[in-house]
VMD Tcl script that draws the C-alpha trace (Angstrom):
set ca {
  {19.42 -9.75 -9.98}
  {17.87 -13.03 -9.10}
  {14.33 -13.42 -9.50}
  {14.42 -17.14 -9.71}
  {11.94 -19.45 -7.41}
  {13.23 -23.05 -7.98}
  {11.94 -25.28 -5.26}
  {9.56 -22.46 -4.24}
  {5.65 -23.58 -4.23}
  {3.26 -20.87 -4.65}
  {-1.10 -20.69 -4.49}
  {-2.65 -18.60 -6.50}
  {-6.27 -17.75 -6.26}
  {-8.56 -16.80 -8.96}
  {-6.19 -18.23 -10.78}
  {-8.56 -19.75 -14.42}
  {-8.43 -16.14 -15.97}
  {-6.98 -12.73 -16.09}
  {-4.27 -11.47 -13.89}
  {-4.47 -14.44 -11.71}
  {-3.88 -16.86 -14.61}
  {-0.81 -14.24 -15.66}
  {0.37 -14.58 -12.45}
  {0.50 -18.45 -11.92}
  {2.27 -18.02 -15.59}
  {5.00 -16.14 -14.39}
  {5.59 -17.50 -11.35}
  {6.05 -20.99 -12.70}
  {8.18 -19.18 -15.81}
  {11.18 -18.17 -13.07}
  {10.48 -21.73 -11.64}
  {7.91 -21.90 -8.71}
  {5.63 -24.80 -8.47}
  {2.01 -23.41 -8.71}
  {-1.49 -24.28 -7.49}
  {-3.85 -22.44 -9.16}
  {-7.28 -22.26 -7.60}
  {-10.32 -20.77 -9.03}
  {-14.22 -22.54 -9.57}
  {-13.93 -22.85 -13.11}
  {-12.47 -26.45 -13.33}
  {-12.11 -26.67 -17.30}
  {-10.77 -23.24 -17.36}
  {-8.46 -23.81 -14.40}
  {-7.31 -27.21 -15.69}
  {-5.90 -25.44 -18.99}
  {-3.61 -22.82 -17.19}
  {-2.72 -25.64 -15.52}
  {-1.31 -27.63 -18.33}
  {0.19 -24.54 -19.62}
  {2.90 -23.96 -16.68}
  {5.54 -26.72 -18.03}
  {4.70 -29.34 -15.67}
  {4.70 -27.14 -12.62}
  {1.05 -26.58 -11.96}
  {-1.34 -28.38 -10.26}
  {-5.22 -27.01 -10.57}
  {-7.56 -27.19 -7.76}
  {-11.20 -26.56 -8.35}
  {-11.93 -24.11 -5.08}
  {-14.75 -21.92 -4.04}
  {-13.03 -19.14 -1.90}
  {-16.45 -18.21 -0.29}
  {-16.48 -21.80 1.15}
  {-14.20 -21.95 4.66}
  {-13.49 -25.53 3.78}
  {-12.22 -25.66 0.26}
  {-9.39 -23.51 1.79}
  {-8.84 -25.69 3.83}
  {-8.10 -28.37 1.04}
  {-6.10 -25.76 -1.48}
  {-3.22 -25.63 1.16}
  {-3.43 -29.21 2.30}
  {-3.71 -30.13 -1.88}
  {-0.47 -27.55 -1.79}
  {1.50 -29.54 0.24}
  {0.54 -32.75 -0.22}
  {1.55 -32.29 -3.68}
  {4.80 -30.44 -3.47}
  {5.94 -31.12 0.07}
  {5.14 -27.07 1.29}
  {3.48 -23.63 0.72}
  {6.27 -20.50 0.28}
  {4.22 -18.09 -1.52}
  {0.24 -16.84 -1.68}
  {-1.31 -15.14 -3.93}
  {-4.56 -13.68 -2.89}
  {-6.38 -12.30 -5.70}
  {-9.60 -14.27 -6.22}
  {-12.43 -11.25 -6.13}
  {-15.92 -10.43 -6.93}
  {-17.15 -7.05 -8.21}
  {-21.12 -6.35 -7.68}
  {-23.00 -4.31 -10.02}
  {-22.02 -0.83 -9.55}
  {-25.02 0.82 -7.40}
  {-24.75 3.35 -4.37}
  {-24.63 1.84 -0.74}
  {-28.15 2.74 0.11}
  {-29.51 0.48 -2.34}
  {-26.85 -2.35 -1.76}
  {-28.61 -5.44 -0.28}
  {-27.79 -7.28 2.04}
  {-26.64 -10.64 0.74}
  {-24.26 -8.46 -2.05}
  {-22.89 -7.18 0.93}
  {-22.03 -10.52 2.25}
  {-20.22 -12.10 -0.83}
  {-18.85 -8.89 -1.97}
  {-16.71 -9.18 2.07}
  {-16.90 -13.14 1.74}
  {-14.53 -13.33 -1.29}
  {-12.59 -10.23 -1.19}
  {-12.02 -10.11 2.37}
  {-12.77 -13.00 4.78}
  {-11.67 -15.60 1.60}
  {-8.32 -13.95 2.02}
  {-7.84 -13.55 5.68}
  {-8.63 -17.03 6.05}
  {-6.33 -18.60 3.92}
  {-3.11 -16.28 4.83}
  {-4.55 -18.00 8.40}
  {-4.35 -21.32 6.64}
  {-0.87 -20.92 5.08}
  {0.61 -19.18 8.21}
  {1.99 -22.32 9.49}
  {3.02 -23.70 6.09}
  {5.30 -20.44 5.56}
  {6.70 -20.23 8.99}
  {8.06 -24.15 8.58}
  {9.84 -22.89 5.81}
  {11.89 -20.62 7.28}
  {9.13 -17.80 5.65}
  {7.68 -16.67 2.68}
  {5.48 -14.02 0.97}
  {1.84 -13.07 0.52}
  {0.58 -10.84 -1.78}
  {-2.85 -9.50 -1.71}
  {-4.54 -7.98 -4.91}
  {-6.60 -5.05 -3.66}
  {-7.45 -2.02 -6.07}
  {-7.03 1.34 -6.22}
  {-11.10 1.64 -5.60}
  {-9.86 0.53 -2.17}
  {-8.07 3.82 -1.63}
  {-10.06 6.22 -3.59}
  {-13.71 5.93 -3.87}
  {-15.89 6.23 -7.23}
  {-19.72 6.71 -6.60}
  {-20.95 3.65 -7.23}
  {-18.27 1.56 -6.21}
  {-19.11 1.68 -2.17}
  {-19.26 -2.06 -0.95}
  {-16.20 -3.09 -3.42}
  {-14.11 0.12 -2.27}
  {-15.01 -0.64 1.02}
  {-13.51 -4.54 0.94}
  {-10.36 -3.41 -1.01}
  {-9.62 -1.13 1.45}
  {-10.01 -3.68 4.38}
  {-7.71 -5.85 2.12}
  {-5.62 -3.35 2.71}
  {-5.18 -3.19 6.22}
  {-5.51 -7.11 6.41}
  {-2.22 -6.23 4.67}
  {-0.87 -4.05 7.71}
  {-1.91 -6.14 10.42}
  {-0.24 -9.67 8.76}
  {2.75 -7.56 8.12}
  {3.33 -6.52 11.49}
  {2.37 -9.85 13.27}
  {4.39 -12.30 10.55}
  {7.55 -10.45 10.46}
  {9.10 -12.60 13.06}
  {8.07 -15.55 11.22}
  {9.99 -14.10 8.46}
  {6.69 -13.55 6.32}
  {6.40 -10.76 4.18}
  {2.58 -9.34 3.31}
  {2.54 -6.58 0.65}
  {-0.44 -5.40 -1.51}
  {-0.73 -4.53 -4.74}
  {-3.73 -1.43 -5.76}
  {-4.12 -2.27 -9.79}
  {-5.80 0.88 -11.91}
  {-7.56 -0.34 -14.84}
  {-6.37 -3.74 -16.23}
  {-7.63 -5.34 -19.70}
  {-9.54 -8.19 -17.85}
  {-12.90 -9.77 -18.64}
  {-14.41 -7.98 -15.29}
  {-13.22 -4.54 -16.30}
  {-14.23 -4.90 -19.96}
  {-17.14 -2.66 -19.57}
  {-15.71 -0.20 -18.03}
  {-13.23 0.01 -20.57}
  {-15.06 -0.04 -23.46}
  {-17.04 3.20 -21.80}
  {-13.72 4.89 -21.53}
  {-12.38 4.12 -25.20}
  {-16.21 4.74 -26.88}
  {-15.87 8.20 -25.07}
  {-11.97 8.88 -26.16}
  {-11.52 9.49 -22.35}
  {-8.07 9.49 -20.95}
  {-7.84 5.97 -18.02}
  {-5.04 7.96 -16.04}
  {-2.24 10.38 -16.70}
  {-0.05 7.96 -19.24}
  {-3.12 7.15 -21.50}
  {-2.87 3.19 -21.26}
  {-4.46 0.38 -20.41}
  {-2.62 -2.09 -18.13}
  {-2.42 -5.64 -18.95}
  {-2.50 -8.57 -16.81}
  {1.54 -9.30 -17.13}
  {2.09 -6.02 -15.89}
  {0.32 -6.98 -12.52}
  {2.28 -10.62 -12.71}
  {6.12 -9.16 -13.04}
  {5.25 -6.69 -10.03}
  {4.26 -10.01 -7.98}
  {7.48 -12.29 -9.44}
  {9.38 -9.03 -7.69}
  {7.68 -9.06 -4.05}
  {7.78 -12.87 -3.73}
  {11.41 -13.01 -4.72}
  {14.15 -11.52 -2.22}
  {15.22 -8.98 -4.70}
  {12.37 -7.57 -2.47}
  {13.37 -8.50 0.84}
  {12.91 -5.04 2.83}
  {9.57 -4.57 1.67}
  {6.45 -5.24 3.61}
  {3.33 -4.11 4.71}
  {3.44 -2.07 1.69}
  {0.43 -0.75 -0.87}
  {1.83 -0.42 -4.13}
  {0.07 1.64 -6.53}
  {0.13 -0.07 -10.12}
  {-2.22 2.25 -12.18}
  {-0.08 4.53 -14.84}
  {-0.68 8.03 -12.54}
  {-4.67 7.26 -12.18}
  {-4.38 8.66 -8.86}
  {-2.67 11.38 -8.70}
}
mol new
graphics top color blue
foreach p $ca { graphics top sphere $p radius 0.5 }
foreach p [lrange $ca 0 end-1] q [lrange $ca 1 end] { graphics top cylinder $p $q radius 0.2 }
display resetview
């Protein structure tokens, strides 16, 4: 099987940390060429330096219309073309129920997880089409297809995430663009450490196999959709959360 992307150039957003960071890894590991955008500019600057010459960092606020704008022209101005995207840049407000959910966590809750990823699959759209196609991958949650009290404004802009996912999948396949989603369980990331710690402090079970995910796991599911070892699938939600679900 050939999961290889020589001469491929991905984005990844959210890209200083985590799963995003594990991402950029492994796509520049099977060859890509990655930008990696995030705010943190030190942080973002090391995973950088750590993808073998193949990364390029670029300080970007997804909230702000504008720096997209810049992360896809920085994209191609530096590597000649965009093939892949990576949306997973996101933002996770204190856990409260939507009554008491004001107004402005509202807004940048939908800002980053939502509009920040609708506009720059709008902003790549031509990039991907000049190159005969590519592949987006958005980095929704499985909050976005099963609610947890508590959880109501970031459940709600996963699962728009999701059908951003449906509609680009439908309207890009003649362009040859492939949009899938991903729906991560619980991942050992700085944003879910609290939430893990509750579980482990209580000896509770995360989901039927017992485990924490890590953030390679997430990164060699994307290195598959991006490839074409995955090139009849689209406009798909894929699950990644050891049973949690079901």
């Amino acid at each position: 099987m050939d999961f290889r992307l020589d001469g491929k150039v991905a984005i990844v957003t959210g890209a200083s940390r985590g799963i995003g960071a594990a991402i950029a890894r492994e796509l520049a590991r099977v060859g890509a060429s990655v930008v990696v955008a995030a705010r943190g500019q030190d942080a973002l600057e090391e995973v950088a330096a750590s993808l073998d010459g193949r990364g390029h960092a670029v300080p970007t606020d997804v909230s702000r219309l504008e720096d997209m704008d810049r992360l896809a022209a920085a994209a191609v101005e530096r590597f000649g073309g965009i093939d892949v995207l990576v949306n997973n840049a996101g933002v996770a407000p204190p856990a409260k129920q939507i009554y008491k959910v004001e107004a402005d966590e509202w807004q940048q809750t939908m800002d980053v997880n939502v509009r920040a990823a609708w506009y720059l699959s709008k902003v790549c759209h031509p990039h991907l089409k000049q190159r005969g196609g590519g592949a987006v991958v958005n980095i929704s949650s499985t909050s976005g297809l099963h609610h947890d009290i508590g959880l109501g404004v970031y459940s709600i802009s996963k699962a728009a995430m999701v059908m951003l996912t449906t509609v680009c999948a439908k309207e890009w396949a003649r362009d040859n663009i492939r949009v899938n989603a991903l729906a991560p369980g619980i991942i050992r990331t700085e944003l879910a450490g609290p939430l893990i710690e509750y579980i482990t402090s209580r000896d509770l079970k995360p989901n039927l196999m017992n485990v924490i995910g890590e953030p390679e796991d997430i990164a060699r599911l994307v290195r598959f959709l991006v490839t074409d070892e995955s090139r009849l699938i689209t406009g798909d939600v894929i699950r990644i959360d050891a049973g949690e679900l079901l």
